[in-house]
C-alpha positions as CSV (number, residue, x, y, z in Angstrom):
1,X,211.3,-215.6,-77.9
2,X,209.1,-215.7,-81.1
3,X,210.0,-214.2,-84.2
4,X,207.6,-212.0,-83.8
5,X,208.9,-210.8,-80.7
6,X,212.3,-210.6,-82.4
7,X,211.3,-208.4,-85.0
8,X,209.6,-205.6,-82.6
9,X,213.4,-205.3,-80.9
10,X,214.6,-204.5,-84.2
11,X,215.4,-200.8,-84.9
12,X,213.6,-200.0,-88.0
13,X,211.4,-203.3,-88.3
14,X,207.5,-202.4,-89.7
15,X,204.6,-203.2,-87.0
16,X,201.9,-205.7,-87.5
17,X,198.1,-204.4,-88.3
18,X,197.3,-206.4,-84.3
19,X,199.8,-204.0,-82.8
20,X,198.2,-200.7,-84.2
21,X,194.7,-202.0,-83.8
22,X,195.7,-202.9,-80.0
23,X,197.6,-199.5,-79.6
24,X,194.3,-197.8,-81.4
25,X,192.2,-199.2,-78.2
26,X,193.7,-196.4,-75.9
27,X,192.5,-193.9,-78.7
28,X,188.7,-193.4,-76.5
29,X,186.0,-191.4,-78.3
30,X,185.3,-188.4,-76.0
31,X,181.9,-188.2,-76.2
32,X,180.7,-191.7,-75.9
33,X,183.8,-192.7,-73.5
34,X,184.6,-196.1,-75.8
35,X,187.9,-196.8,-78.0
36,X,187.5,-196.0,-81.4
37,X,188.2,-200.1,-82.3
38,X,185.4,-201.1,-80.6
39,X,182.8,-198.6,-81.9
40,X,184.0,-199.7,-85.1
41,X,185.0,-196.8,-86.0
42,X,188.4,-198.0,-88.2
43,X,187.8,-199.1,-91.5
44,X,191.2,-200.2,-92.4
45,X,194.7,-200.2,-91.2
46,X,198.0,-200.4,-93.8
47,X,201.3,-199.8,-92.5
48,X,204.4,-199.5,-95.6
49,X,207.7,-200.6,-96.1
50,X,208.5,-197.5,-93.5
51,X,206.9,-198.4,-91.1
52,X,204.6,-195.4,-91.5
53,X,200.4,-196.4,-90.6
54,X,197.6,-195.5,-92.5
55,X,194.5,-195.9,-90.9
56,X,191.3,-195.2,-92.3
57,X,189.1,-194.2,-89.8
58,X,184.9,-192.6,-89.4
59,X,183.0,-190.8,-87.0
60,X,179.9,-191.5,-85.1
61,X,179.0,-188.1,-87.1
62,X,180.3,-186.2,-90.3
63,X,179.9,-182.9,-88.1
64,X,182.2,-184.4,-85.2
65,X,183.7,-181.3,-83.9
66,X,186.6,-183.6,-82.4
67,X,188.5,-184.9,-85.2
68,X,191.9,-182.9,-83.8
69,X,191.2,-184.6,-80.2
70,X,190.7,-188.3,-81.8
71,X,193.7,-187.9,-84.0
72,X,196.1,-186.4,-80.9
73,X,195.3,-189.2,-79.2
74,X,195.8,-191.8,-81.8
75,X,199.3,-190.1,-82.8
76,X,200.4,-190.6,-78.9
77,X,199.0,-194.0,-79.0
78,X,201.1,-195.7,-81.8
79,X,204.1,-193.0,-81.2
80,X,207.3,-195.7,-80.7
81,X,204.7,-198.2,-82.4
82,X,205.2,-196.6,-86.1
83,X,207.0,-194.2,-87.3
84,X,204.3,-192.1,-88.9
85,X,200.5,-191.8,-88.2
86,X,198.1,-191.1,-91.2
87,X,194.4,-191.0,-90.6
88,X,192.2,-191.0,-94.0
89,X,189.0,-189.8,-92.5
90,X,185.9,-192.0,-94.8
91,X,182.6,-191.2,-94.7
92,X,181.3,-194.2,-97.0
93,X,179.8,-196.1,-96.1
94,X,178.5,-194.4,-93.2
95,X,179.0,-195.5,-89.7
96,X,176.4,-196.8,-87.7
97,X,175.4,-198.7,-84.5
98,X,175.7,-202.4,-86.4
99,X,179.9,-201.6,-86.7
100,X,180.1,-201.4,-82.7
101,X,182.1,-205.1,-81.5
102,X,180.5,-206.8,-78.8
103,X,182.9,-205.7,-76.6
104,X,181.9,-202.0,-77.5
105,X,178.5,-203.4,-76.9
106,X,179.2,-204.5,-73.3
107,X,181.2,-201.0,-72.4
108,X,178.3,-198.8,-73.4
109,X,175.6,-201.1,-71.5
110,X,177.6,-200.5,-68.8
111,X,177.7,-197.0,-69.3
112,X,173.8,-197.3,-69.1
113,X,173.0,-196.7,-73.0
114,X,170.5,-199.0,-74.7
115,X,172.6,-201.3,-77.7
């Protein structure tokens, strides 16, 4: 067992930046049907001394009318992960198409849009 692996079965021990981003993956954008990590859409992740995660996070659009959806589903995501969810919604810089990964890339090709 690695030490990393020792540290996740400790009660109280902080999670790595990899495990949010990986437990951010199941957080899915409703309208485009693609995680939020590979639209780009996370600007930074910071988790403290208590284990609590700030992530700062955009939107495909300012006016996004599903800010409450995105954050539900990121709170249920890292829930046993971290002990507290934060999301700092940024606006600067804006997002745009150049932030999606190539994975994202692949996922909305084969969801038939033009990237």
């Amino acid at each position: 067992m690695s030490e990393n692996e020792t540290a996740q079965m400790v009660p109280g021990a902080s999670a790595s930046e990899e495990e949010l981003r990986e437990a951010l993956m199941d957080v899915v954008d409703p309208e485009l049907g693609i995680d939020v990590v590979n639209l780009g859409l996370i600007y930074g992740l910071h988790i403290d001394d208590s284990n609590v995660a700030t992530v700062d996070m955009t939107l495909t659009s300012a006016a996004c009318p599903l800010t409450d959806v995105i954050e539900d589903q990121a709170r249920s995501a890292t829930e046993g992960i971290v002990n507290d969810l934060k999301i700092n919604w940024v606006w600067m810089p804006p997002w745009g198409p150049d932030k999606i990964t190539d994975d994202g890339r692949e996922q909305l090709r084969a969801l038939g849009f033009n990237v």
